[in-house]
Every structure is written in C-alpha cells, then in structure tokens.
ROBA-457737 format. One record per residue: residue number from 0; x, y, z of N, C-alpha, C in turn. Coordinates in Angstrom, 2 decimals, always signed. Example, Ala and Ser with C-alpha at 12.3 -4.5 7.8 and 13.67 -1.06 7.14 Angstrom:
2
  num     n_c1     n_c2     n_c3    ca_c1    ca_c2    ca_c3     c_c1     c_c2     c_c3
    0   +13.19    -5.69    +7.80   +12.30    -4.50    +7.80   +13.20    -3.30    +7.80
    1   +12.85    -2.25    +7.08   +13.67    -1.06    +7.14   +12.90    +0.03    +7.87
***
This chain:
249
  num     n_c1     n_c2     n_c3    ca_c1    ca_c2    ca_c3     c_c1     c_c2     c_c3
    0   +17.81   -17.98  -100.94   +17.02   -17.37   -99.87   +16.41   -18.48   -99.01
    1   +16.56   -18.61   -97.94   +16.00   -19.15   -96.76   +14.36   -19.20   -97.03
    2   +13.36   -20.25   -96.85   +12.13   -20.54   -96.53   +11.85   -20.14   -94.86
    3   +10.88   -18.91   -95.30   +10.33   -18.49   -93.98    +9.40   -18.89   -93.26
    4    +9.31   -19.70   -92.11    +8.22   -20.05   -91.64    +6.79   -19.89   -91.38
    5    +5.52   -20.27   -92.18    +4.44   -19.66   -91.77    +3.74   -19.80   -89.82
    6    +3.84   -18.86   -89.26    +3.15   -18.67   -88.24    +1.98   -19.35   -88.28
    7    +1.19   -19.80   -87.57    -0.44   -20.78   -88.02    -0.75   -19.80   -86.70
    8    -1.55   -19.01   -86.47    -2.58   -18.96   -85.36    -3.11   -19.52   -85.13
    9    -3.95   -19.91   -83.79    -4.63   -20.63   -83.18    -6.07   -20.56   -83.50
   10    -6.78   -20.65   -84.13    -8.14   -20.97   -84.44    -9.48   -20.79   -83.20
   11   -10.56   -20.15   -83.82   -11.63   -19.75   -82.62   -11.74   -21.05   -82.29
   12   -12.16   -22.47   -83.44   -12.45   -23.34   -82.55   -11.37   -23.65   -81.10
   13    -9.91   -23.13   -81.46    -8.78   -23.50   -80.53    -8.68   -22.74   -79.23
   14    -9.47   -21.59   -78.92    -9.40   -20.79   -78.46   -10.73   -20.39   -77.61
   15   -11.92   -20.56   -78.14   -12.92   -20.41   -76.84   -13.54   -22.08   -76.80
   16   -13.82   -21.79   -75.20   -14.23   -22.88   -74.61   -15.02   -23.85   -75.06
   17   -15.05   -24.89   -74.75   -16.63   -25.52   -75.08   -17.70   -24.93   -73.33
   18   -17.51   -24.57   -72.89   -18.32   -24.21   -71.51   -17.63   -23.19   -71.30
   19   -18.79   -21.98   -70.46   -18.86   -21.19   -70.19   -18.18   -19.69   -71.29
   20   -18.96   -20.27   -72.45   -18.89   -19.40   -73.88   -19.14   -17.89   -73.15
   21   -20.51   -17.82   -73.07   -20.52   -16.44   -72.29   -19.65   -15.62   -71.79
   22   -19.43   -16.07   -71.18   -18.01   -15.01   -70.19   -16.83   -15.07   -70.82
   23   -16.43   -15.90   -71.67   -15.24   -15.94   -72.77   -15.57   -14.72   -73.39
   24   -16.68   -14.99   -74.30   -17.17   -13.65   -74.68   -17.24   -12.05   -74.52
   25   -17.90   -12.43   -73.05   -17.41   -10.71   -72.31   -15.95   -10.39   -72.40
   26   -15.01   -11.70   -72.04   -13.56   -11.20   -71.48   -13.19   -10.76   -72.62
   27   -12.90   -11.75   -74.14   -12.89   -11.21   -75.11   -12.81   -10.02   -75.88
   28   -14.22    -9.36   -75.49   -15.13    -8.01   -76.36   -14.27    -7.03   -75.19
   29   -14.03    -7.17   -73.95   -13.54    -6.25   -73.25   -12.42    -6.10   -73.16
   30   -11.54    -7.08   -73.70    -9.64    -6.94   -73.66    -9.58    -5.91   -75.25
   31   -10.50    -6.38   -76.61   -10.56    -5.90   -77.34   -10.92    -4.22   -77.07
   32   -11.85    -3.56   -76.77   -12.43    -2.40   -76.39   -11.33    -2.01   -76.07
   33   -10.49    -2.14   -75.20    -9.54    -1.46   -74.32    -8.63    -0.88   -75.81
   34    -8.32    -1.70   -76.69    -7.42    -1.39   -77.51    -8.14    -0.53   -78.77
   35    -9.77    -0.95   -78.95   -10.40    -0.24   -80.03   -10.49    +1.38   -79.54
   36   -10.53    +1.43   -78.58   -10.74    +2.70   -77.97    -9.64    +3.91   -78.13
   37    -8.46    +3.15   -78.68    -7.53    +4.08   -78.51    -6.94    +3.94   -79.97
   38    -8.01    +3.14   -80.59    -7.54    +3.14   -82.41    -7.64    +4.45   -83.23
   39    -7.70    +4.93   -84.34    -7.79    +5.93   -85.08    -8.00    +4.99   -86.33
   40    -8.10    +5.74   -87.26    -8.46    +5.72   -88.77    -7.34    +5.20   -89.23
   41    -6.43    +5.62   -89.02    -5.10    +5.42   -89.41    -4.63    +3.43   -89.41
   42    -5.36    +2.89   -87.83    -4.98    +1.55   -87.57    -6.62    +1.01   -89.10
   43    -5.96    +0.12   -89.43    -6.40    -0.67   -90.71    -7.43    -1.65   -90.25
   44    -7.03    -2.21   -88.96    -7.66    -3.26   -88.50    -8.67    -2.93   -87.65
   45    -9.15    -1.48   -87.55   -10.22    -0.88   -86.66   -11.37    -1.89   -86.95
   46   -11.82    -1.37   -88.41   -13.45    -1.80   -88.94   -13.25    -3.48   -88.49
   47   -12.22    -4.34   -88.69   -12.52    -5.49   -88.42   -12.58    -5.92   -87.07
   48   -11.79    -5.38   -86.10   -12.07    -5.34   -84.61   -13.40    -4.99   -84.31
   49   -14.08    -3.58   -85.01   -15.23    -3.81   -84.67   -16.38    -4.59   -84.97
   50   -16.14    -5.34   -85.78   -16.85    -6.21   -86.19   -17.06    -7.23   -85.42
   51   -15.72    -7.91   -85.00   -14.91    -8.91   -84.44   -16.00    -8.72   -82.78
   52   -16.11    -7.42   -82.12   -16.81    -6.81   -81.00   -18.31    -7.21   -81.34
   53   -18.53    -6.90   -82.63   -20.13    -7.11   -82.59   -20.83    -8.72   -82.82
   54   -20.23    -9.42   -83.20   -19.80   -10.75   -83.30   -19.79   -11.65   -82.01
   55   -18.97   -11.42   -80.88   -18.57   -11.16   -79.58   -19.96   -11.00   -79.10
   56   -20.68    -9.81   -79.40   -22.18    -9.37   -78.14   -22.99    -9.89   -79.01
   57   -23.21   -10.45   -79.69   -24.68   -11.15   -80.31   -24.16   -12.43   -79.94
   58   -22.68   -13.38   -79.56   -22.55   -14.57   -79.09   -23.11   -14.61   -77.41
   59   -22.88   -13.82   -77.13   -23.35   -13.50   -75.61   -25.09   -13.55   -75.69
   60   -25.33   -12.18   -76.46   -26.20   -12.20   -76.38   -27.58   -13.33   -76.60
   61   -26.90   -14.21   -77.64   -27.89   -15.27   -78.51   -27.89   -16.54   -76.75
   62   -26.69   -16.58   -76.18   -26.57   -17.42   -75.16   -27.32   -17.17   -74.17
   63   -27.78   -15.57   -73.43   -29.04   -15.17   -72.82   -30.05   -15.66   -73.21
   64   -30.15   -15.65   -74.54   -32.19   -15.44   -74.79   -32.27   -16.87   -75.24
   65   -31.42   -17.67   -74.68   -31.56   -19.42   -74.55   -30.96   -19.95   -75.74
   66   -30.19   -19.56   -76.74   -29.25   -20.35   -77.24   -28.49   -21.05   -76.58
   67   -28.42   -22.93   -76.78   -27.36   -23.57   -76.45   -26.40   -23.49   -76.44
   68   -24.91   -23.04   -75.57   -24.03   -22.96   -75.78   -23.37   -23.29   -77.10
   69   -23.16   -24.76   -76.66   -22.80   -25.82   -78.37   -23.23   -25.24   -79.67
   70   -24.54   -24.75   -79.99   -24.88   -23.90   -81.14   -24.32   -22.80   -81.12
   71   -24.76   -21.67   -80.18   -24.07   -20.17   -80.18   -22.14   -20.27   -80.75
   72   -21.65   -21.14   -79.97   -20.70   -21.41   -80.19   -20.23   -21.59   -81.64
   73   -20.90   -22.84   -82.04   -20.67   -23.46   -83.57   -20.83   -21.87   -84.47
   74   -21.93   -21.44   -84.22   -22.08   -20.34   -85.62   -20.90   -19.28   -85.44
   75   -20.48   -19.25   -84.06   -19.45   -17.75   -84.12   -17.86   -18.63   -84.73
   76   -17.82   -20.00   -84.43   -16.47   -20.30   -84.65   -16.69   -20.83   -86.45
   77   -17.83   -20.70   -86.93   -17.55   -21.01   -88.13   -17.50   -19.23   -89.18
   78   -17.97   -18.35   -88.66   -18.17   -17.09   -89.03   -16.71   -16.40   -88.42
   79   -15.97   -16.69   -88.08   -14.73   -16.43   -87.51   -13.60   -17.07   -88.97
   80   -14.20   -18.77   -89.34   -13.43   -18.99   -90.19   -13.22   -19.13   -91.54
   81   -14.86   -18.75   -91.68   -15.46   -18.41   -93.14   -15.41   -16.61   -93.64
   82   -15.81   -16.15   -92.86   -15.91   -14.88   -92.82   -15.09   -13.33   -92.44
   83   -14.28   -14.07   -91.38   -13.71   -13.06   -90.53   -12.51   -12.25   -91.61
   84   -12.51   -11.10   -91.68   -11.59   -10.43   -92.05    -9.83    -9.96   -91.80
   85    -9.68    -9.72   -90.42    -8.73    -9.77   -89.56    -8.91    -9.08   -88.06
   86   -10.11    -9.48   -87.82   -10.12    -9.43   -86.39    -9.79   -10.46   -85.57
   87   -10.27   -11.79   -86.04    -9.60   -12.54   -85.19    -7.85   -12.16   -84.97
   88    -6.96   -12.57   -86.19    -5.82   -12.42   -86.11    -5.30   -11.70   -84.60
   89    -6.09   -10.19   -84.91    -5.91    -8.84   -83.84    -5.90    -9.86   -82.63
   90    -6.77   -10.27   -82.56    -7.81   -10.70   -81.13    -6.67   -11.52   -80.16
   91    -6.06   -12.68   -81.10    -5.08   -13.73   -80.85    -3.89   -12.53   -80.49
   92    -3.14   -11.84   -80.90    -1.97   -10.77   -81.00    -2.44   -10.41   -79.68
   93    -3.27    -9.37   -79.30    -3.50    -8.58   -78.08    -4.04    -9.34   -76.72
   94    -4.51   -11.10   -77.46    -4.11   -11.95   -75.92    -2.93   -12.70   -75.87
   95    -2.20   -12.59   -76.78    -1.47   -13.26   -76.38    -0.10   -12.14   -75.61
   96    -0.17   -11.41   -76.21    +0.23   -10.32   -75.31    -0.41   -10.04   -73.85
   97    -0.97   -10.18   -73.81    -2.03    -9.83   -72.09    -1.31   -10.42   -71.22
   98    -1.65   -12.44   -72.10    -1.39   -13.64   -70.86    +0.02   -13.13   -70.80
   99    +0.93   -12.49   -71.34    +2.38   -12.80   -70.93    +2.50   -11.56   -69.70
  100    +1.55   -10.49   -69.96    +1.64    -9.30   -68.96    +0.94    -9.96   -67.49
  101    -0.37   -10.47   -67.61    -0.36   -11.20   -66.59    +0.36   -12.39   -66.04
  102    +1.05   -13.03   -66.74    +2.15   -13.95   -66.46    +2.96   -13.19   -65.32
  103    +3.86   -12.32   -65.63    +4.77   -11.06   -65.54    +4.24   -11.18   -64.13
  104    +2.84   -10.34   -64.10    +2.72    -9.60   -62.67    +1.69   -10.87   -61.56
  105    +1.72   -12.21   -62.09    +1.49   -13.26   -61.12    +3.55   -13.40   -60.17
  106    +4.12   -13.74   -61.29    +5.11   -13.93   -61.23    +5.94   -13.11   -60.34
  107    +5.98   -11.58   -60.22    +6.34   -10.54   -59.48    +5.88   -10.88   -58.50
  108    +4.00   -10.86   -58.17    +3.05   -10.81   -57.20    +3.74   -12.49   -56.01
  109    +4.12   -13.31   -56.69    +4.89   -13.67   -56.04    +5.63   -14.10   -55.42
  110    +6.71   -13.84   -56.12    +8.40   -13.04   -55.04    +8.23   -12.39   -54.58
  111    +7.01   -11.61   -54.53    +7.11   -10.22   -53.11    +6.50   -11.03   -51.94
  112    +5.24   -11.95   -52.46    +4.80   -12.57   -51.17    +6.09   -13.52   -50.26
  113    +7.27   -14.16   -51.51    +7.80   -15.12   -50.84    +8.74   -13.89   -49.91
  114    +9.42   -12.65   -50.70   +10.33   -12.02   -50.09    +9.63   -11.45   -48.75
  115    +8.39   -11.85   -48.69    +8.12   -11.61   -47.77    +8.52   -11.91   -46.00
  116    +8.51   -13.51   -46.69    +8.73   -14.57   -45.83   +10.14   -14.25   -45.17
  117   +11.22   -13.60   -45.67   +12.06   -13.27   -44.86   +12.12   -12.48   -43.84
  118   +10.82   -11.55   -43.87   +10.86   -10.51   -42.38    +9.91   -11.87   -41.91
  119    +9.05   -11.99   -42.38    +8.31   -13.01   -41.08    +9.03   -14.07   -40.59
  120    +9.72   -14.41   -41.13   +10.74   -15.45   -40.38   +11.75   -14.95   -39.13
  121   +12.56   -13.74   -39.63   +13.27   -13.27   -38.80   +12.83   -12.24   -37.87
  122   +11.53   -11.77   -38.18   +11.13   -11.64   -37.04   +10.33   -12.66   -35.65
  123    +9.82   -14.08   -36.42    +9.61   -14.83   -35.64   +10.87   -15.40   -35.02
  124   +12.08   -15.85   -35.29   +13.01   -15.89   -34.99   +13.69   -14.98   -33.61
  125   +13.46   -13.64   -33.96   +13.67   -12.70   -32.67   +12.91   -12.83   -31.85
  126   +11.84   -13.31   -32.16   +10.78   -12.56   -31.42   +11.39   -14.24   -29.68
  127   +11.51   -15.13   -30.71   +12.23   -16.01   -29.83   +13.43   -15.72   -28.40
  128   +13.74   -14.73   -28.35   +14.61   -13.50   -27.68   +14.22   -12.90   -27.85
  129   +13.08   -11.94   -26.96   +12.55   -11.38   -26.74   +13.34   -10.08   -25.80
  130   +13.87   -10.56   -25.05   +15.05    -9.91   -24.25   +16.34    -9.58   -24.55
  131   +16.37    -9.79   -25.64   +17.94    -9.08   -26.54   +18.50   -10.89   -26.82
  132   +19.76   -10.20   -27.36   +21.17   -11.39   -27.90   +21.09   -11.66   -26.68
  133   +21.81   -12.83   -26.62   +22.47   -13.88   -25.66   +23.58   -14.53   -26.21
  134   +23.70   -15.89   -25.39   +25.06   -16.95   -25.92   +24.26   -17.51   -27.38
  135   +22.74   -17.85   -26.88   +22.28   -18.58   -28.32   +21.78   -17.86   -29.54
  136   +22.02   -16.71   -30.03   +21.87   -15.56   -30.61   +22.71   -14.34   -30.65
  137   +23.03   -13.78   -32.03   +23.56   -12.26   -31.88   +22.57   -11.38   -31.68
  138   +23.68   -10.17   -32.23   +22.79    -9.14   -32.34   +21.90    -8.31   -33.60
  139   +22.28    -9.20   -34.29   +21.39    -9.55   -35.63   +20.88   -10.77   -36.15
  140   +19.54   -10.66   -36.50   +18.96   -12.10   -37.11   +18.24   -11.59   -38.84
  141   +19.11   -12.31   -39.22   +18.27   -12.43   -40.71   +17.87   -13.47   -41.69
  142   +16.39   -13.20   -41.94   +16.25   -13.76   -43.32   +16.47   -13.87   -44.50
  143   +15.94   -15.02   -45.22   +16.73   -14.62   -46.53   +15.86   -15.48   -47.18
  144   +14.89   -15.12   -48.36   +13.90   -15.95   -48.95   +14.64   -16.22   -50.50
  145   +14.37   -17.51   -50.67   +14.86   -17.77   -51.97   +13.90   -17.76   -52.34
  146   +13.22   -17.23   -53.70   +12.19   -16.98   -54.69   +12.22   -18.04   -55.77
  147   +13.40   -18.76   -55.74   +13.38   -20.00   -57.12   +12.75   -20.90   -56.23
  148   +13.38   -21.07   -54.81   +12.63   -22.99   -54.40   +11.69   -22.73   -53.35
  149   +11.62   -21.02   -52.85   +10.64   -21.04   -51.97   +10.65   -21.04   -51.22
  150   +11.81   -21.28   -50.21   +12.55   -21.61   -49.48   +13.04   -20.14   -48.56
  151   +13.09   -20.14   -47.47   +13.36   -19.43   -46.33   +14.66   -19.69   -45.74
  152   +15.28   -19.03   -45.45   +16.69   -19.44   -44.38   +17.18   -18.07   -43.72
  153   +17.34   -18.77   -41.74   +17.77   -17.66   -41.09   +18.86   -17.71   -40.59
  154   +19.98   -16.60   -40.44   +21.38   -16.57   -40.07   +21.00   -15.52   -38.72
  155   +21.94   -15.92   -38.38   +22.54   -14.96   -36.77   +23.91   -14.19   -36.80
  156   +24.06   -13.13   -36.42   +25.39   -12.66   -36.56   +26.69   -13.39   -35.88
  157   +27.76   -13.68   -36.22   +28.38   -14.74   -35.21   +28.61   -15.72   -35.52
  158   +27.33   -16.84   -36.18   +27.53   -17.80   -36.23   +27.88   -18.47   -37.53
  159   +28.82   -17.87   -38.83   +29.47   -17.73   -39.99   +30.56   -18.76   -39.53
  160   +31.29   -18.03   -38.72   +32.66   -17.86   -38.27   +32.69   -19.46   -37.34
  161   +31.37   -20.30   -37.02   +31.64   -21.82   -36.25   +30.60   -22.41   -37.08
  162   +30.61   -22.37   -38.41   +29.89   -22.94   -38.90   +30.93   -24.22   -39.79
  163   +30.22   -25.66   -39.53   +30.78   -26.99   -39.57   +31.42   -27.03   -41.35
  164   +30.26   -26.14   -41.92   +30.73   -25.92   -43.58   +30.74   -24.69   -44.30
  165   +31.52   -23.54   -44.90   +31.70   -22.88   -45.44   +32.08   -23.00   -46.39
  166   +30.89   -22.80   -47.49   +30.59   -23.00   -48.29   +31.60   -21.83   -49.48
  167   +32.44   -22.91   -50.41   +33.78   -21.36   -51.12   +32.84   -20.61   -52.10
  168   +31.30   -20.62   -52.21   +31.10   -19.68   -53.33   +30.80   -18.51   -52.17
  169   +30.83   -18.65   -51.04   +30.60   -17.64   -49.58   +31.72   -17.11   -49.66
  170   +33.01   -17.92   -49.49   +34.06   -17.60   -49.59   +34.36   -16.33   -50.45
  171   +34.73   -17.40   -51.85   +34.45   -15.97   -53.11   +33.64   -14.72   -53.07
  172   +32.46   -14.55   -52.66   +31.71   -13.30   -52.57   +31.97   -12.51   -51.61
  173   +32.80   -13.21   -50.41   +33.62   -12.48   -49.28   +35.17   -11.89   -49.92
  174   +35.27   -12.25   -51.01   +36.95   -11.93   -51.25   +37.06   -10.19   -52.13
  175   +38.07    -9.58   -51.10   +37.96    -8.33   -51.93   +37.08    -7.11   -51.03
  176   +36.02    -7.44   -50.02   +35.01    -6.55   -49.39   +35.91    -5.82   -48.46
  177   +35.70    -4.94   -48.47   +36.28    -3.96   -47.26   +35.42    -4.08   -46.18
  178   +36.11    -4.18   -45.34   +35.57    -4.08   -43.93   +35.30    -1.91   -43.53
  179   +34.01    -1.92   -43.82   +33.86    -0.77   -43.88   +32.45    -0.47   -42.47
  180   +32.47    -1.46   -42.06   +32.09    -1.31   -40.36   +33.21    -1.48   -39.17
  181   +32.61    -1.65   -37.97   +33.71    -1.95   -36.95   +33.64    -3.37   -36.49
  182   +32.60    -4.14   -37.56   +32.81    -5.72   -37.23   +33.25    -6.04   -38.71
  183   +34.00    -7.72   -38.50   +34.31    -8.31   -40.32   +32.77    -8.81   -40.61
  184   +33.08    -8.42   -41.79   +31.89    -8.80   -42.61   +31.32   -10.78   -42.38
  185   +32.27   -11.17   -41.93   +32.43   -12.87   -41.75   +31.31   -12.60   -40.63
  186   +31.06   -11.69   -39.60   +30.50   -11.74   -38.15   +28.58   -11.40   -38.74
  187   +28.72   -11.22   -40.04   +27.58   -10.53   -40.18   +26.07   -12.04   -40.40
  188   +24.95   -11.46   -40.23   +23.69   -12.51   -39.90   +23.56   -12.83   -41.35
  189   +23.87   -11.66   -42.44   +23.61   -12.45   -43.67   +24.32   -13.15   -44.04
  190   +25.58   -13.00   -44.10   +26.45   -14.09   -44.25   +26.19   -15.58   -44.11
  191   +25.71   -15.53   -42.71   +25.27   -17.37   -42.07   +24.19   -17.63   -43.06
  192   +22.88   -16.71   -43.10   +21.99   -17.14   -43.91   +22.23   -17.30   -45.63
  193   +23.34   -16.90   -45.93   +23.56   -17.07   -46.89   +24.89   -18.29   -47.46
  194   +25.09   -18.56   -46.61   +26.08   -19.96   -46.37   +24.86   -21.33   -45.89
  195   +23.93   -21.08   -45.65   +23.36   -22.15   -45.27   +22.23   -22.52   -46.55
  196   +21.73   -21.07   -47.83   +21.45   -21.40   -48.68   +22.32   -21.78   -49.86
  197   +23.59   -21.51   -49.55   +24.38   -22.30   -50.62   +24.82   -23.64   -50.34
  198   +24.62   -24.06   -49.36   +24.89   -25.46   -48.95   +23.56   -26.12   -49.38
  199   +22.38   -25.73   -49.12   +21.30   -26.32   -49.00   +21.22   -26.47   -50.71
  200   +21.14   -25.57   -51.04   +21.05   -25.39   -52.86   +22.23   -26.16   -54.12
  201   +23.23   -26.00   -52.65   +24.13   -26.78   -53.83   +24.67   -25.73   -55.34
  202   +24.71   -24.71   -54.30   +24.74   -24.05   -55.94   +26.20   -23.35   -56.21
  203   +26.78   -23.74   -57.41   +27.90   -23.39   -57.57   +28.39   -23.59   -59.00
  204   +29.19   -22.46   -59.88   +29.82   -21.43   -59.55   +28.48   -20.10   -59.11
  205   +29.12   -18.96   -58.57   +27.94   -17.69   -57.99   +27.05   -17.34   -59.35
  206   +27.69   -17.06   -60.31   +26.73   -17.03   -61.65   +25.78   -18.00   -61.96
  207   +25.27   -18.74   -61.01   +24.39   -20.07   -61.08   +23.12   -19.34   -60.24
  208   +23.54   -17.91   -59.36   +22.77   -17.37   -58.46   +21.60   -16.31   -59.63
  209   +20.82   -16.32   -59.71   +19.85   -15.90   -60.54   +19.74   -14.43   -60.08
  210   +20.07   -13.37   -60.47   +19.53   -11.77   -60.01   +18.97   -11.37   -59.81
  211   +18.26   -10.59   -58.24   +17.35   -10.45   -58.47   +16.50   -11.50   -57.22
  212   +16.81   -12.62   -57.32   +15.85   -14.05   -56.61   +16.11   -13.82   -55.02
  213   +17.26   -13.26   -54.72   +17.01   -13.58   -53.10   +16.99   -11.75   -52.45
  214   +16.16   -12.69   -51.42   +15.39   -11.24   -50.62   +16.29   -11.31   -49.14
  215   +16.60   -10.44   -48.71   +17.02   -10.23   -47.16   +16.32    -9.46   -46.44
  216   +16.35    -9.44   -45.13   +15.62    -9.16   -43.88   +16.03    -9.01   -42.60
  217   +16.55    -8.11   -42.32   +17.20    -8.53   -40.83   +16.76    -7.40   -39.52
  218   +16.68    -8.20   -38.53   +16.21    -7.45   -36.97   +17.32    -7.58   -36.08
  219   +17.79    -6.24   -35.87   +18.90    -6.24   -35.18   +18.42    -5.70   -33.75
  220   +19.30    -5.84   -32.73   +18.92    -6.07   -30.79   +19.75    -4.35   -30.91
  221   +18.90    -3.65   -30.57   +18.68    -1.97   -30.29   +18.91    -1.91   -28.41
  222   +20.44    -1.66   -28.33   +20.37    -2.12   -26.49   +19.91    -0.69   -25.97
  223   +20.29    +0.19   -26.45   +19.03    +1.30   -25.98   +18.48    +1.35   -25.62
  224   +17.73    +0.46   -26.62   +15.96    +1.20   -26.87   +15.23    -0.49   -26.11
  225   +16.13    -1.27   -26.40   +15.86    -2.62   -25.51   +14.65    -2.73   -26.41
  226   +15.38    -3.26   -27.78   +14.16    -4.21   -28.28   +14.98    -4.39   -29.50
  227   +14.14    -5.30   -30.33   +14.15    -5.11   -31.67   +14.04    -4.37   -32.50
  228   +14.71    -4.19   -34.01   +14.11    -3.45   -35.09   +14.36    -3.81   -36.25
  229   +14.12    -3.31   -37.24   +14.27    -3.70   -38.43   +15.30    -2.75   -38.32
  230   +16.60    -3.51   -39.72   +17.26    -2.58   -40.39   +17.82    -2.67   -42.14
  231   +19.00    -2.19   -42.40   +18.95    -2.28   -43.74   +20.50    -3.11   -43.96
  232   +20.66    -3.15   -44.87   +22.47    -3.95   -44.96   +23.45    -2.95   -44.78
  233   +24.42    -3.64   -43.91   +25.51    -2.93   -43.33   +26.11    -2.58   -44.80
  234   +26.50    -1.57   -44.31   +28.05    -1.37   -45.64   +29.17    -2.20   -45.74
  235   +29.06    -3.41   -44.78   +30.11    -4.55   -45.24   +29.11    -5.82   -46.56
  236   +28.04    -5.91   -46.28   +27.10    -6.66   -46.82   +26.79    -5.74   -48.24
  237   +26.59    -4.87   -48.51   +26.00    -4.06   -49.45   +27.15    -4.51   -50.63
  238   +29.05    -4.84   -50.14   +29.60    -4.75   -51.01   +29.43    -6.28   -51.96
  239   +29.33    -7.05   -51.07   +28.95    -8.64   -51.54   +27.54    -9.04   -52.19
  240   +26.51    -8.19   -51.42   +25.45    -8.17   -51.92   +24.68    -7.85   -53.22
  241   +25.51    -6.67   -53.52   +25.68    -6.02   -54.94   +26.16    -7.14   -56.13
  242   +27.18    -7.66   -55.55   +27.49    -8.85   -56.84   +26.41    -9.74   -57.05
  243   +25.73   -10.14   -56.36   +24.46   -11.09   -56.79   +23.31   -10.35   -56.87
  244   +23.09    -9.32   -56.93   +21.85    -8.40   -57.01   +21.08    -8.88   -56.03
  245   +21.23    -9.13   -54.85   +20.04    -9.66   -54.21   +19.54    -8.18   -53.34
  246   +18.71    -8.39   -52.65   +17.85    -7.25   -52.49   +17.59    -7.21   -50.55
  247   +17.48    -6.29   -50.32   +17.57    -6.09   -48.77   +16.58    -5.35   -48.27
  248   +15.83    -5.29   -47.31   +14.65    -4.63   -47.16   +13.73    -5.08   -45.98
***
C-alpha cells in the first residue's frame, strides 16, 4: 500500500495578520456565519464553528476595549492551537474555497473589461471615418481583444487579401468555410484582425489559441442609414470562429 500524504493546514499563527487583527476578525466570523447559518445538527462541525465565531468576537472585541493587537492576537492563536476542536480546520476549508471563487470572478471581471476594449477600439477606429468607407477603410472595422496579453488589434474588411504576411494558422482556420455570404470570407474585418494577432503572438499550431480568450467587435458603414453600427459575425466568420471558441459581440 502506498504512504498517503498528510495534508498540514496552515496554522492561525499562518493565517491572521500581525496588523489590522480586527477586521481579519470581522471578515473571518462573517465568511464563517454565511456557512453556520445554513448548518443543521446533522453537520458535526456546527458546535465547533460556533465556537470558532465566539472566539472571533471576543478577539475583536478585546481589540476595542484597548487590547494590543500583539496580545489579542497571541491568546486567540495559541487557543486555536491548544484548544481548538475543529473549527479552525472548517475555517481554512471554506477560505480557501472563497479565495479561489473570488479568484474566478476577479479573473472573469477582467476579460470582460479587456473584451471590452474591442468595441472601444473599433469604434474609435470608425469613428476616424466618420463619413462612411473610403480607399483607406472598408465597410467593416473590427476589434479583437486578446485577454491573455491584453492586447487589442483592429482589422478592416479588405485588407486580409494585401496583407505583406498571412499568417498559415489564418490560413488553416480559413480552410473548409463556406462562403455563405455574398463576399469571401478572406474580404472579412475579422480576418485582418485576426492575422495581425497571429503574427504579433507568434502563435502556432491553432490549439496554442486558448478558448474562450479572444473577444470580437465590429462596426460596419450602414449606407442607408449613413452611419455606423454595431453588428454581429457574418455567417462566413461564425464558421472559423467556432473552431477557436472566440466570442463576438
């Protein structure tokens, strides 16, 4: 039989501050609550969580009515390791679970700000032509935010097709698409912007492209309506687009 590794938790001394004990404290007693609240009889580790809580508001509390930090401190981290039953354990489990949920939704929070950066780009970009396409512009401009380096890049419809490097993992993700508009998919704004982040990135083979990471954006010239607008990916783009999961919006 294999020797199973003992886990070591991290220790109160390892775990609250030397400064600003107090508010460790509150955060503490209140990540705990959230979970005591929804305990029953049944969870084992109730009575010691609550303990673990009352422990928690007399450290706070002793730090109000002028206990020195450094002391308040010392007595809860030695009553944690003399005494404690299994609340700490709990305590360590349900943050260390938290930080990874807040990890999660820093992390989400943002790629949405960067995917952002692709309408603000391509719309600053249009806004540059103000008066529709011309020779130096199509009739689509798009962004395209990379979420790994942070990084922004804008294509024009058109300009795929005289571009100095075409890049073959562009190539490859073009091979196979039906031309299911009345332009080739080669003419399209994401395309350029997406040939100019594979050059820039260096990235190759397409499975090197992370799922998920790149955002698109594009403002297409409405001769109608004589302006700009936002729109969504052509049905020539949707088929290429789909292979890298990237996202359009």
């Amino acid at each position: 039989m294999s020797e199973q590794t003992e886990v070591v938790l991290p220790t109160a001394d390892d775990l609250v501050p030397p400064a600003g004990v107090k508010a460790w404290a509150f955060g503490a007693r209140t990540l705990l609550k959230g979970f005591h609240d929804k305990m029953t009889i049944v969870n084992k580790e109730k009575p010691h969580v609550e303990l673990l809580m009352t422990k928690l508001s007399r450290l706070e509390s002793a730090i109000i009515a002028g206990t020195a930090e450094t002391a308040a401190r010392t007595t809860f981290v030695e009553w944690v390791r003399d005494e404690d039953e299994g609340g700490w354990p709990y305590y360590v489990k349900v943050k260390a679970a938290d930080d990874l949920r807040l990890a999660r939704e820093a992390r989400e929070a943002r790629r949405q700000e960067v995917a952002g950066w692709a309408r603000s780009e391509a719309v600053k970009e249009r806004n540059r032509y103000g008066s529709g396409n011309n020779n130096a512009v199509g009739m689509v401009i798009s962004g395209l935010a990379d979420t790994v380096s942070e990084t922004v890049y804008v294509g024009t419809s058109g300009a795929y097709a005289y571009a100095v490097v075409q890049h073959p993992v562009m190539k490859k993700l073009l091979t196979g698409v039906v031309q299911a508009e009345s332009w080739p998919v080669t003419g399209c704004a994401e395309v350029d912007a997406m040939n100019k982040f594979l050059i820039a990135r260096a990235v190759t083979p397409a499975t090197k492209i992370e799922p998920g990471t790149l955002y698109f954006h594009a403002e297409t010239w409405n001769e109608k309506g004589g302006k700009w607008q936002a729109r969504g990916a052509c049905k020539n783009c949707e088929q290429w687009l789909s292979k890298i999961e990237a996202r359009h919006g």
